[in-house]
Backbone as CSV, one residue per row, in Angstrom:
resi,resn,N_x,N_y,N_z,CA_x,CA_y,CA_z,C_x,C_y,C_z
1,UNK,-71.220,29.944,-55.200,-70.648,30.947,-56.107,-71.539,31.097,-57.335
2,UNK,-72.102,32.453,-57.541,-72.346,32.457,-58.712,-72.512,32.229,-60.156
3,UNK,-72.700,32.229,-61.057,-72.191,31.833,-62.731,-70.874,33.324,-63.158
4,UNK,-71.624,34.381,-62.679,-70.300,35.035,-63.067,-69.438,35.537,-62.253
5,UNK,-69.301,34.971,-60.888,-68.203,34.669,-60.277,-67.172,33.554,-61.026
6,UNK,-67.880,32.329,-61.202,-67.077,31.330,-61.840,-66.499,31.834,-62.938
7,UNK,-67.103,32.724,-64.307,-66.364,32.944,-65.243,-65.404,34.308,-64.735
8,UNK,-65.572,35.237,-63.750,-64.655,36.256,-63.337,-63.149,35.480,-62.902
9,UNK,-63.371,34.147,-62.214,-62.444,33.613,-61.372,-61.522,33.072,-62.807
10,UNK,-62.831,32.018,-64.048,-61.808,31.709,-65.062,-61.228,32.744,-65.453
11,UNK,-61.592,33.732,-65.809,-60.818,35.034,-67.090,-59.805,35.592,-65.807
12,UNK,-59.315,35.166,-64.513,-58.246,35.644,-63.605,-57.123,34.702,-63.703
13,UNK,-57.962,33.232,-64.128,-56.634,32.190,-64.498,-56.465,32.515,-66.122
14,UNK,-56.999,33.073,-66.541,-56.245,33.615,-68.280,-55.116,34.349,-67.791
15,UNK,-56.012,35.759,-67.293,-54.612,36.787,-67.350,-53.611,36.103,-66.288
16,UNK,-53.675,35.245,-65.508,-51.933,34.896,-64.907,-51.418,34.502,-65.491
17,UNK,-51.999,33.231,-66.330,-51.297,32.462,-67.495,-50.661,33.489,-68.139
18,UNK,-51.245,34.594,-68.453,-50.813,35.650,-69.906,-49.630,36.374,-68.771
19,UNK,-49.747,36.591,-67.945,-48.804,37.234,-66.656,-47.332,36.363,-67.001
20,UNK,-47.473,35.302,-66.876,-46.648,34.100,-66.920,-45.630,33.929,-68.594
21,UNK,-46.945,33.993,-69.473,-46.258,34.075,-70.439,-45.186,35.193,-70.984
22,UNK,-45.565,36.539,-70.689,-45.552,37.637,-70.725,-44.096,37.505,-70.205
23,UNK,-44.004,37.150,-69.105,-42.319,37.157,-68.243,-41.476,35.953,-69.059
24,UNK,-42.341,35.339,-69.598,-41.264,34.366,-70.726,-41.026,35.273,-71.959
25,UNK,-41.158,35.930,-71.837,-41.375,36.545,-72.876,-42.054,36.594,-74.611
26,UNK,-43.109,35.592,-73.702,-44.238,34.587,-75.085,-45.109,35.433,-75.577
27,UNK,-44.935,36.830,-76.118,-45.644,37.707,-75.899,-47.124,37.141,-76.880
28,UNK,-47.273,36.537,-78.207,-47.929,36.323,-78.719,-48.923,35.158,-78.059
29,UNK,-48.524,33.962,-77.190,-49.379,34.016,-76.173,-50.226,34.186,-75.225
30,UNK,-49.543,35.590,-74.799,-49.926,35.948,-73.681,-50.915,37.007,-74.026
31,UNK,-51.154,37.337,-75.268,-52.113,38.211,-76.160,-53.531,37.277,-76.221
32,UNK,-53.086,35.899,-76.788,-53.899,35.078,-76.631,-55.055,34.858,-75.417
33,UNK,-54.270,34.719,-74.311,-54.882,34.447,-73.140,-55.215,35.385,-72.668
34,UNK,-54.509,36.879,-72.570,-55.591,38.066,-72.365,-56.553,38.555,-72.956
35,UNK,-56.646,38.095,-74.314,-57.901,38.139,-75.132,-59.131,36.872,-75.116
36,UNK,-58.652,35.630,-74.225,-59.723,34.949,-73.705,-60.249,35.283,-72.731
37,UNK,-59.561,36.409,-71.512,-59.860,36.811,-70.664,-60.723,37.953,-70.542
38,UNK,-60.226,38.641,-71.586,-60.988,39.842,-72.146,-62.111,39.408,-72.452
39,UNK,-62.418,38.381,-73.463,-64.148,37.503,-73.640,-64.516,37.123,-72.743
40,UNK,-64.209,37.123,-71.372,-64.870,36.272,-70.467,-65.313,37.528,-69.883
41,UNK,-64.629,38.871,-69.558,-64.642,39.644,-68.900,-64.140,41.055,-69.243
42,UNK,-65.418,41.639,-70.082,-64.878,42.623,-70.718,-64.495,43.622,-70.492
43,UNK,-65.377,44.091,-69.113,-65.084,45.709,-68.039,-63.695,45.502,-67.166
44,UNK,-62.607,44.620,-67.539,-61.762,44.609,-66.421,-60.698,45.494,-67.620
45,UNK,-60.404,46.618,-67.056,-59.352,47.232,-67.703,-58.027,47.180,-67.741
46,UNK,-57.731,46.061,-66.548,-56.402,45.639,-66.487,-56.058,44.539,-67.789
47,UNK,-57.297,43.908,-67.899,-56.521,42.588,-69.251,-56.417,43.291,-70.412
48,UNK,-57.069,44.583,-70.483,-56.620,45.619,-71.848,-55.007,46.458,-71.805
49,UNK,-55.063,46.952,-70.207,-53.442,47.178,-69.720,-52.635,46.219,-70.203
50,UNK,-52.622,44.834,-69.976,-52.046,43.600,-69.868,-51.438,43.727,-71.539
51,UNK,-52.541,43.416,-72.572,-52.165,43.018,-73.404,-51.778,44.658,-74.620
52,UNK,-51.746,45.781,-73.955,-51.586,46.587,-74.263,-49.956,46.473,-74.466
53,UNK,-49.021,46.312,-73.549,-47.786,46.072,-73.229,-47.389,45.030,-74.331
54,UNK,-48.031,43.961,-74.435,-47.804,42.691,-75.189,-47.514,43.313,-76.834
55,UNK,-49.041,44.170,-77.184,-48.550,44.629,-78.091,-47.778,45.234,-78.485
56,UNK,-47.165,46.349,-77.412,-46.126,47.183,-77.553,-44.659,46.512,-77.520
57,UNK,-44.657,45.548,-77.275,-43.279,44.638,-76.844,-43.368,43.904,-78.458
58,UNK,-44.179,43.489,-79.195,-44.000,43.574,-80.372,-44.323,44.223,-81.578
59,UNK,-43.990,45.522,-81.134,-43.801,46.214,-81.993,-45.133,46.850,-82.467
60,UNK,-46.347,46.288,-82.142,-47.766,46.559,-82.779,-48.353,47.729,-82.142
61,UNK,-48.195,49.100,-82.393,-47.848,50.173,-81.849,-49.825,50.447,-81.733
62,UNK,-50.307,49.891,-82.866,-52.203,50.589,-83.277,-52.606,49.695,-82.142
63,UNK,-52.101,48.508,-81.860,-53.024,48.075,-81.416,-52.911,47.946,-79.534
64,UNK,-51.331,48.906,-79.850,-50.830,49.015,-78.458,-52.105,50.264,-77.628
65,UNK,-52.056,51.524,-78.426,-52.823,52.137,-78.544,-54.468,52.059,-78.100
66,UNK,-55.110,51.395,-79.183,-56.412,50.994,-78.710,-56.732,50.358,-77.407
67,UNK,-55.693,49.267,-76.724,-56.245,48.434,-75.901,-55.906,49.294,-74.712
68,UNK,-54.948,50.500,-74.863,-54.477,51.374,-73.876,-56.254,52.395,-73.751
69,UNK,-56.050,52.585,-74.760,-57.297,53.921,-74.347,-58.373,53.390,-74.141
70,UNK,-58.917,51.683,-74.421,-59.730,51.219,-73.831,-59.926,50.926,-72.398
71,UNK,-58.161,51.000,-71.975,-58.776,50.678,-70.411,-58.609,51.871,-69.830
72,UNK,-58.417,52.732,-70.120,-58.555,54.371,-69.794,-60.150,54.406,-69.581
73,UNK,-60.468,54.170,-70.874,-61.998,54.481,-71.004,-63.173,53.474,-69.542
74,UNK,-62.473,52.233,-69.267,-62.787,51.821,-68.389,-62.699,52.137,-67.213
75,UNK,-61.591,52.423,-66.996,-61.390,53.217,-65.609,-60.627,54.382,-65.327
76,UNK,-60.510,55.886,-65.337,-59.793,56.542,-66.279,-59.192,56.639,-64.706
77,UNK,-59.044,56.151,-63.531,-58.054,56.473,-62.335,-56.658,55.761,-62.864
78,UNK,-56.777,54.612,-63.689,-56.046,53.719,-63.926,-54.643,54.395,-64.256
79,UNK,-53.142,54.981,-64.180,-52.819,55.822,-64.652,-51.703,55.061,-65.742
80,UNK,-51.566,53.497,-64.738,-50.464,52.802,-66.247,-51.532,53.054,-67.662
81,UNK,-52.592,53.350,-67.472,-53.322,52.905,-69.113,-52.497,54.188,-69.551
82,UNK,-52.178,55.479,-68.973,-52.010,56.685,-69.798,-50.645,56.414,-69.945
83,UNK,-50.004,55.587,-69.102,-48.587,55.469,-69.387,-48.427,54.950,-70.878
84,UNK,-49.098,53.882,-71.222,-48.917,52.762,-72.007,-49.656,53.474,-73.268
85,UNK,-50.798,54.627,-73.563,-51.142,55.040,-74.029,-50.028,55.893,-75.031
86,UNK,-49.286,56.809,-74.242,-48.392,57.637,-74.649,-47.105,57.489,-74.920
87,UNK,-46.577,56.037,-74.491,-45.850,55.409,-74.989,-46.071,54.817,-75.951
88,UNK,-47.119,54.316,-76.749,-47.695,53.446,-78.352,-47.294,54.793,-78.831
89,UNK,-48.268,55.762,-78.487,-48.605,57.145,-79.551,-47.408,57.777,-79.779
90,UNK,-45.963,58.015,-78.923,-44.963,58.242,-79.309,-44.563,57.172,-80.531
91,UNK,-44.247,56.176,-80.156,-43.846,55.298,-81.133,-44.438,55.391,-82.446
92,UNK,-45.996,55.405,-82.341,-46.501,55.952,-83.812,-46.098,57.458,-84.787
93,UNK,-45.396,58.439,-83.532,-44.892,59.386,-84.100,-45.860,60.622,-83.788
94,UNK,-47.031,60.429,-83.042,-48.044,61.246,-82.605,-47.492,61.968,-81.031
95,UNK,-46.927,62.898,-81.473,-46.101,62.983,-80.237,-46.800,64.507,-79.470
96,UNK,-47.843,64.615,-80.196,-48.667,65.626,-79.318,-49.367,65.142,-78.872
97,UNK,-50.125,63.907,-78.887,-51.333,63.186,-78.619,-50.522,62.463,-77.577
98,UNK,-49.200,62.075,-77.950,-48.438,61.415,-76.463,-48.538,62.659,-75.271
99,UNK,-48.129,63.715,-75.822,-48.161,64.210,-74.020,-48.963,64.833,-73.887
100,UNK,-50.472,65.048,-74.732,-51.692,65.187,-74.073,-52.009,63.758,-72.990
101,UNK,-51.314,62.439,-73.815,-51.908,61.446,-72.918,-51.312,61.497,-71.244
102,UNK,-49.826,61.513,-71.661,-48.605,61.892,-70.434,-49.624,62.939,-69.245
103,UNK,-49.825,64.194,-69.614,-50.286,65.203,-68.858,-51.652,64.893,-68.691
104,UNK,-52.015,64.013,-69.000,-53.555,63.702,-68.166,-53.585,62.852,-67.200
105,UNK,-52.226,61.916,-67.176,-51.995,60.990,-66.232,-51.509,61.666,-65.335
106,UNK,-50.629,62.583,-65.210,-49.912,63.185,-64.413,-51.173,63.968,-63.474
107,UNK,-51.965,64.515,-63.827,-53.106,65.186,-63.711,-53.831,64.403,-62.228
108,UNK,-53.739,62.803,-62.440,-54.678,62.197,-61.614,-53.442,61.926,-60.407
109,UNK,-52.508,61.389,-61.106,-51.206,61.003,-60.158,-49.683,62.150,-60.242
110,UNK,-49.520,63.443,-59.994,-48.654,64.083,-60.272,-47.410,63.357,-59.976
111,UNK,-47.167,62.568,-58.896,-45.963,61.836,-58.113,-45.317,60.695,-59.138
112,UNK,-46.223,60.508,-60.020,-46.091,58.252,-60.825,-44.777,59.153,-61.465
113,UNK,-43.537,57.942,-60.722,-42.387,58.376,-61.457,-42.579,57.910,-62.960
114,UNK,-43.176,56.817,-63.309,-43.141,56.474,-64.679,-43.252,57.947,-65.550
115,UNK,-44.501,57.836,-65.476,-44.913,59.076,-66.170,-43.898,60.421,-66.449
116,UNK,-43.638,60.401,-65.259,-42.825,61.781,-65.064,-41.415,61.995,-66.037
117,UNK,-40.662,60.475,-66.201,-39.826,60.254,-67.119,-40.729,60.291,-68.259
118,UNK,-41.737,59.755,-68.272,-42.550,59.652,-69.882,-42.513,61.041,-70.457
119,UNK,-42.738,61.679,-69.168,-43.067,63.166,-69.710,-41.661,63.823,-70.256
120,UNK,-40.650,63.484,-69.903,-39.303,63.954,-70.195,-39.361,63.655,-71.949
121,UNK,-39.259,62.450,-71.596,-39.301,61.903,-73.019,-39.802,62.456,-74.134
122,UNK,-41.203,62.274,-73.949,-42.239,62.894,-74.747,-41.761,64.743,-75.309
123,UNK,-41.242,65.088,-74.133,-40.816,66.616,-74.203,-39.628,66.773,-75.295
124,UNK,-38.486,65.515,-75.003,-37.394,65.835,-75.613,-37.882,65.591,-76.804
125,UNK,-38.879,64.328,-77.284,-38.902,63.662,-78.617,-39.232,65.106,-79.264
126,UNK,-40.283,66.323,-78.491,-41.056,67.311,-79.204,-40.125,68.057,-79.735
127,UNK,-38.678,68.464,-78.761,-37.705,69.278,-78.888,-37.142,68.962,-79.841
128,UNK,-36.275,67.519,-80.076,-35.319,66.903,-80.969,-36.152,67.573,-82.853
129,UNK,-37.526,66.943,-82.395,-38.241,67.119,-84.185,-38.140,68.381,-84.634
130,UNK,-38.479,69.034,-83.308,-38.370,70.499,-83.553,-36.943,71.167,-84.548
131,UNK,-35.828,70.902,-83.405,-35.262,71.172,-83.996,-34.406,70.846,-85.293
132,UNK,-34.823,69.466,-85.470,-34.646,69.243,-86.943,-34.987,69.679,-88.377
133,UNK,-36.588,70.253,-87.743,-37.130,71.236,-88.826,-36.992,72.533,-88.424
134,UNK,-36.143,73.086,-88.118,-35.916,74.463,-88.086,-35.167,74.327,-89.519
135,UNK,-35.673,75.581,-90.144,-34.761,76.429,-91.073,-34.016,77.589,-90.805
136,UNK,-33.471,77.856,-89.648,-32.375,78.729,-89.513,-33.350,80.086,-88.836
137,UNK,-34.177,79.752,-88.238,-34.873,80.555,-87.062,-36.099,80.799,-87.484
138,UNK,-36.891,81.402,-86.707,-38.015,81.927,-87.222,-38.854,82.460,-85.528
139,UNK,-38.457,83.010,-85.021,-39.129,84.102,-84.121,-38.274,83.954,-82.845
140,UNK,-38.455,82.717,-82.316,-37.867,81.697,-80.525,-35.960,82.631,-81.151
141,UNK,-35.503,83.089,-79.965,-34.090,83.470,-79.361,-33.811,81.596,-79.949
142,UNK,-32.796,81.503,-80.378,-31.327,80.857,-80.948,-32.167,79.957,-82.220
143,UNK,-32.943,80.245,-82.533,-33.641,79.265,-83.697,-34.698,78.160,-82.876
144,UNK,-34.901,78.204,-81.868,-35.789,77.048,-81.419,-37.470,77.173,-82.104
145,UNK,-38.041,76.790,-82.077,-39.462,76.635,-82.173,-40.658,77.889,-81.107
146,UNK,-41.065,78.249,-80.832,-42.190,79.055,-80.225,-42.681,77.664,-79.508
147,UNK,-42.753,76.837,-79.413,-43.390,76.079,-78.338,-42.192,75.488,-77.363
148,UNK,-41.177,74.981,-78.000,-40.242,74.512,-76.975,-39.899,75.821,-76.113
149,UNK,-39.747,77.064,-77.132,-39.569,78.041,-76.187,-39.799,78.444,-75.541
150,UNK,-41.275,78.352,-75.075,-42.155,78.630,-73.854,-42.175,77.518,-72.994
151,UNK,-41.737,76.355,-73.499,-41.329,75.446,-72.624,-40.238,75.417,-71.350
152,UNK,-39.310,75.739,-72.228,-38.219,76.229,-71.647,-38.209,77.320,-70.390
153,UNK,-38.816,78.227,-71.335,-39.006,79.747,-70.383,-40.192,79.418,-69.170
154,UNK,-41.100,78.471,-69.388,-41.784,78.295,-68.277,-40.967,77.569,-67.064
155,UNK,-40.209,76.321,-67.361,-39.737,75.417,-66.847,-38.576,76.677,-65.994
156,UNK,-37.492,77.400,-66.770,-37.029,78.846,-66.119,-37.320,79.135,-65.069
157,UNK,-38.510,79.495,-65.574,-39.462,80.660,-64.841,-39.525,80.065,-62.912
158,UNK,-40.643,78.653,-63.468,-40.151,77.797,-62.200,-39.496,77.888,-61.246
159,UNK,-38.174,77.374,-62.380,-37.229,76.981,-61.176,-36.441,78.470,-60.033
160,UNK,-36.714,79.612,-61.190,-36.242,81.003,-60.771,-37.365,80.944,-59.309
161,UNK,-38.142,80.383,-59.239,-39.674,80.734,-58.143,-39.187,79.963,-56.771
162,UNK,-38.804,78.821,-57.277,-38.555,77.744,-56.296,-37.532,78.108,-55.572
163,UNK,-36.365,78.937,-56.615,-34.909,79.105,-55.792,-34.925,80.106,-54.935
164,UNK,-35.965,81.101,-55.119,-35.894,82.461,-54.536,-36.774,81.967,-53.285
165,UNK,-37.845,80.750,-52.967,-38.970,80.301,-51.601,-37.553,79.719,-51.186
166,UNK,-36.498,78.658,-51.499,-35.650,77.882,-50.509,-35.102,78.566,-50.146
167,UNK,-34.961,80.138,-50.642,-33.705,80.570,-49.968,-33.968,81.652,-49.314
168,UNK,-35.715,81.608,-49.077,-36.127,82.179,-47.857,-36.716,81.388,-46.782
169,UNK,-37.093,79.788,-46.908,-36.899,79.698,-45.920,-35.698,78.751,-45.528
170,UNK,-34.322,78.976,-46.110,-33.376,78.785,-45.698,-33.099,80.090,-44.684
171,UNK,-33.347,80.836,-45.035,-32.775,82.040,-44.250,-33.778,82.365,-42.975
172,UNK,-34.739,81.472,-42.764,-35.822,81.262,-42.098,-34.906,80.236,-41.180
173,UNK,-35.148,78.950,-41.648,-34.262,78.437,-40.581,-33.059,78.822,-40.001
174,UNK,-31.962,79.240,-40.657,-31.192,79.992,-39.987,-31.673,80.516,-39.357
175,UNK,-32.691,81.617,-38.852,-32.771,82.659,-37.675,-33.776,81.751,-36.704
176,UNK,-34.799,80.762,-37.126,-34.668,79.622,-36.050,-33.494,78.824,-35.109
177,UNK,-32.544,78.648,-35.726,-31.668,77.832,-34.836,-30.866,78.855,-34.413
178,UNK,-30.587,80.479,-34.861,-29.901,81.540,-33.609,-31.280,81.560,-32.259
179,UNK,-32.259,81.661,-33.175,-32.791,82.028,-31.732,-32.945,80.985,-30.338
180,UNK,-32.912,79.435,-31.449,-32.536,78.578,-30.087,-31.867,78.627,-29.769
181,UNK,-30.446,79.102,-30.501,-28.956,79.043,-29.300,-29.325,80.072,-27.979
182,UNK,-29.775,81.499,-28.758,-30.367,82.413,-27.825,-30.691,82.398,-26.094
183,UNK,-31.480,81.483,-26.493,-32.625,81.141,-25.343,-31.693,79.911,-24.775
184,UNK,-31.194,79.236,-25.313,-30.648,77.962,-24.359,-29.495,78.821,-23.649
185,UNK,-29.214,79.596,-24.100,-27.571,80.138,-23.751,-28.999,81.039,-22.410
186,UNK,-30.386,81.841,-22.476,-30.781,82.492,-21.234,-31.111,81.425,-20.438
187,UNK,-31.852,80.592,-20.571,-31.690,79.065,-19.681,-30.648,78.718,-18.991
188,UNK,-29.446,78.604,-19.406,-28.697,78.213,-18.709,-28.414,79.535,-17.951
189,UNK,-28.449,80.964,-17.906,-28.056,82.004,-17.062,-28.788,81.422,-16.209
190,UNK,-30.204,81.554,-16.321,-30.943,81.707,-15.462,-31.413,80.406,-14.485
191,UNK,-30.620,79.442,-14.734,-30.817,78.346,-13.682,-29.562,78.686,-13.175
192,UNK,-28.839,79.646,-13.075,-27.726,79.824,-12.325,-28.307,80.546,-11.257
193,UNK,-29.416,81.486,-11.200,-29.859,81.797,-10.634,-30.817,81.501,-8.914
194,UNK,-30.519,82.322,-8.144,-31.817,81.810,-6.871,-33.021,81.507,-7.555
195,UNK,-33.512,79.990,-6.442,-34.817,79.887,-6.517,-35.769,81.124,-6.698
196,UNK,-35.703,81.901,-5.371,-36.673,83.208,-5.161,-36.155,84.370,-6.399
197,UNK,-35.509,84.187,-7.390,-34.928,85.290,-8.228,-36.380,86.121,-9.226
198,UNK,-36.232,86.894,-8.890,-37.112,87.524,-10.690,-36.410,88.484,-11.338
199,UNK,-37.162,88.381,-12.289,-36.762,89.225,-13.355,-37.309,89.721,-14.618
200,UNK,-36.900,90.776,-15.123,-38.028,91.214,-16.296,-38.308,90.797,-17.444
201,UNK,-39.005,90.801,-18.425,-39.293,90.175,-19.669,-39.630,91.337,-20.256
202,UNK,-39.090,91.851,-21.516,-40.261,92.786,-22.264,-40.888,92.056,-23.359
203,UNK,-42.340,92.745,-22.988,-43.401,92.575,-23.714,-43.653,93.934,-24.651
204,UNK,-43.248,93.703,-25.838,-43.413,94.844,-26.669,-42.261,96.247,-26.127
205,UNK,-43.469,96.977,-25.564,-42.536,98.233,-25.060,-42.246,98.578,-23.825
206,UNK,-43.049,97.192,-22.807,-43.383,96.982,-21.694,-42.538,96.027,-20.678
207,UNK,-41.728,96.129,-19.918,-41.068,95.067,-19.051,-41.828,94.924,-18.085
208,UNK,-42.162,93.424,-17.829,-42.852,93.074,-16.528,-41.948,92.267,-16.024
209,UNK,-42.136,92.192,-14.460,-41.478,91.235,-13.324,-41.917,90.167,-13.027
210,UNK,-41.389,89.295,-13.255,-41.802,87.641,-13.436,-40.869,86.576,-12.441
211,UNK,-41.152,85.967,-11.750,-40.488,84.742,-11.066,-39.805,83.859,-11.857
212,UNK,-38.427,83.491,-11.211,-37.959,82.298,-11.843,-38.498,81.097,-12.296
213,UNK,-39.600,80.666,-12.126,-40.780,80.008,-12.121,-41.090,79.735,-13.509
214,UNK,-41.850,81.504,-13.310,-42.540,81.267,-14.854,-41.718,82.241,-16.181
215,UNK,-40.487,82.599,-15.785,-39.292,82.412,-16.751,-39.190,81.117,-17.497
216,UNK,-39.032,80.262,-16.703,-38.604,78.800,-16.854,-39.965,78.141,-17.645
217,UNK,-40.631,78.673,-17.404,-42.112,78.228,-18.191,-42.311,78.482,-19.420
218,UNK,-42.017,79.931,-19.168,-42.423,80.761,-20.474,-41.200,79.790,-21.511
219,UNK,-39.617,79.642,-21.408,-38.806,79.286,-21.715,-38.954,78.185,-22.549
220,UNK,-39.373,77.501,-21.878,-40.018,76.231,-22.048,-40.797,76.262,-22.946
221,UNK,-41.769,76.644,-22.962,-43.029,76.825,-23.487,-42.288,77.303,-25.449
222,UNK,-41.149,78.406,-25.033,-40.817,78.933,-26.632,-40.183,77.693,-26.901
223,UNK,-39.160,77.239,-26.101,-38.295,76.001,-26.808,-39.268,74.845,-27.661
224,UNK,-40.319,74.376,-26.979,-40.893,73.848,-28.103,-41.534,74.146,-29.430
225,UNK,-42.199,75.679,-29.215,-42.437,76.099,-30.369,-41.318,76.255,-31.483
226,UNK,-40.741,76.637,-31.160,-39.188,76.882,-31.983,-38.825,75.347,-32.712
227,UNK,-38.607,74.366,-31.815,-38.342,73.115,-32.241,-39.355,72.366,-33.172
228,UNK,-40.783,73.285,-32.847,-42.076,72.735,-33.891,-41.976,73.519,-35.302
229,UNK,-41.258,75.080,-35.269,-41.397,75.330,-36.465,-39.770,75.463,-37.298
230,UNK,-38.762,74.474,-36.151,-37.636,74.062,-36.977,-38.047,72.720,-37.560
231,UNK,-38.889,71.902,-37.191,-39.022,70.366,-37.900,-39.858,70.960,-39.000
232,UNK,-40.329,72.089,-39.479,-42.284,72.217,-40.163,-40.588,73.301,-41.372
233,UNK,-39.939,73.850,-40.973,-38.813,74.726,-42.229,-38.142,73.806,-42.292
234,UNK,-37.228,72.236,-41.830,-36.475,71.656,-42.486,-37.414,70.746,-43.435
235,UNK,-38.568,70.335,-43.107,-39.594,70.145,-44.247,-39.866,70.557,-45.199
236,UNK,-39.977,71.892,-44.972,-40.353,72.368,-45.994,-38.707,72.937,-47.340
237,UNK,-37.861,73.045,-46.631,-36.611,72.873,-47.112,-36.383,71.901,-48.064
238,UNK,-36.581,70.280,-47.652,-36.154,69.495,-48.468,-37.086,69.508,-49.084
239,UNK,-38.348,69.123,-49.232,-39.564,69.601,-50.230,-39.052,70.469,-51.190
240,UNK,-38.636,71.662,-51.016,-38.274,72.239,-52.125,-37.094,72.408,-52.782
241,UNK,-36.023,71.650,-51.786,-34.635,71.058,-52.253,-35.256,69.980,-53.466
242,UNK,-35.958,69.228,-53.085,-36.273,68.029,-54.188,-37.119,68.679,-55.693
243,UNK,-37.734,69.717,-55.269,-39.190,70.424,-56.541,-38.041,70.813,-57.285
244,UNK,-36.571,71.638,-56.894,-35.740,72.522,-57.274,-34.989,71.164,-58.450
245,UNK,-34.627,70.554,-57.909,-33.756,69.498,-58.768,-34.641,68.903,-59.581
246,UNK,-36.097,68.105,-59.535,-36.494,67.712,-60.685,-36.478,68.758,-61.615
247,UNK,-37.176,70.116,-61.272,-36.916,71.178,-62.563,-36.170,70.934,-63.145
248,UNK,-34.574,71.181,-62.394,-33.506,71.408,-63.167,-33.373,69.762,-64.032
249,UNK,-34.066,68.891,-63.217,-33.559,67.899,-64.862,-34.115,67.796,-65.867
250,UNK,-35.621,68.145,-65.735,-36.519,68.458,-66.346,-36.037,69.455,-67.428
251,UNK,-35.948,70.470,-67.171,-35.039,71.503,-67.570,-33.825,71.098,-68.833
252,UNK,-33.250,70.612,-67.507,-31.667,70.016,-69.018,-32.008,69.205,-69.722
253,UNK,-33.098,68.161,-69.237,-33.517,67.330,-70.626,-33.834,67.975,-71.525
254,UNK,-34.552,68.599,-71.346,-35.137,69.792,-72.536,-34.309,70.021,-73.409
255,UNK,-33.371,71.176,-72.473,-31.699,71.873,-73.119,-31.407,70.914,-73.783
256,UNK,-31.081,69.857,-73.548,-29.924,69.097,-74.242,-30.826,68.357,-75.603
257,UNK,-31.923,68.179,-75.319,-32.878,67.671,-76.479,-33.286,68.777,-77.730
258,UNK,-33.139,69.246,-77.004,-33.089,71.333,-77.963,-31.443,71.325,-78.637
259,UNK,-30.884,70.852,-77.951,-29.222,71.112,-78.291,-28.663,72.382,-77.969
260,UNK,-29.178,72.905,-76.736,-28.904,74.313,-75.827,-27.989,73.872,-75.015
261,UNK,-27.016,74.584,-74.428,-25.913,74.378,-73.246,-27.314,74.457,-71.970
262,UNK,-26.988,73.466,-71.396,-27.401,72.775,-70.318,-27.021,73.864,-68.538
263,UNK,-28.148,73.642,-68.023,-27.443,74.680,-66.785,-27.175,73.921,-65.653
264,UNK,-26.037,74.879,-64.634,-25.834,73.989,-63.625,-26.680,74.072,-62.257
């Protein structure tokens, strides 16, 4: 093993120790030992994550901050650093610089539920200040601010987009599952039928004469398609059953952080 294998391996028994302490909740410890770890090993952006938290758990919001955007700066895939970033910077009261941090994380990871609440947060904290400094209106419909208001109206806008796609291809699947009843209900005619039977199909404007055969083929052949693009619309259904509801909480957090009646 190397020389700086050996000190990579020591500065991995710091940060567990600091891991360890950290769940005791020794936080001033565990600052300790991620900052011996940090000297041993300065490019690891997790012992800046690590003790980023530490600081934030007591209260040390600057220095929660720095050790956050340092391990950003180290590895900017990292997305707890933006979590932990925009959580100090709220606390400091920098609450635009929080959800520039929020929306850059989101950026790399749209899905990190953390964030996604961070982002609520961050939104309402913007709303609440807002509306504390209102003086009795000034442009925004009910006195709000010009930024929450476009907040709002975007978040709207959204969800108006989303409701009007589910409820086409709701109405999509619906005429998928008539047309399978359709066809199962000609299936079953037509195995009532003689072997030697034919019969016509139209094609467009055209009826051709076809064997029981390749009725049963053709039949066949739709039933699975049908069943491929009923699994590909109940997909896409709940997909946008789920996009539809975060809006809307997204949404009422807002409302209710604005102090707007909330929608259902």
């Amino acid at each position: 093993m190397s020389s700086t294998d050996d000190i990579n391996a020591i500065a991995e028994g710091k940060k567990a120790a600091g891991n360890a302490a950290f769940a005791s909740k020794d936080y001033s410890e565990a600052i300790r030992l991620y900052t011996e770890a940090i000297q041993l090993n300065d490019s690891n952006h997790v012992y800046y994550s690590n003790r980023s938290a530490c600081y934030a758990s007591l209260g040390q919001h600057d220095e929660a901050a720095k050790d956050a955007q340092k391990c950003i700066e180290l590895n900017p895939a990292f997305v707890k650093g933006y979590y932990r970033l925009s959580a100090a910077q709220l606390e400091l009261g920098e609450v635009d610089k929080a959800l520039e941090a929020v929306t850059e994380g989101l950026k790399k990871e749209p899905s990190n539920a953390d964030l996604t609440r961070q982002l609520r947060v961050v939104k309402g904290k913007k709303a609440a200040a807002a509306s504390k400094a209102r003086q009795g209106g000034g442009g925004a419909p009910g006195g709000l601010d010009k930024q929450t208001f476009e907040e709002i109206r975007e978040l709207s806008d959204q969800s108006e987009v989303t409701q009007r796609e589910l409820a086409e291809v709701s109405a999509n699947l619906q005429g998928c599952l008539r047309d399978q009843r359709r066809a199962q209900l000609t299936k079953t005619e037509v195995a009532g039928l003689g072997g030697d039977a034919r019969l016509y199909r139209s094609v467009g404007k055209v009826f051709m004469l076809n064997s029981k055969k390749e009725i049963d083929t053709l039949l066949d052949a739709q039933a699975t398609e049908r069943a491929k693009s009923e699994e590909q619309l109940k997909g896409k259904k709940a997909y946008l059953e789920n996009r539809l509801n975060s809006q809307k909480t997204n949404l009422n957090e807002l409302l209710r952080q604005a102090n707007v009646p909330q929608r259902s």
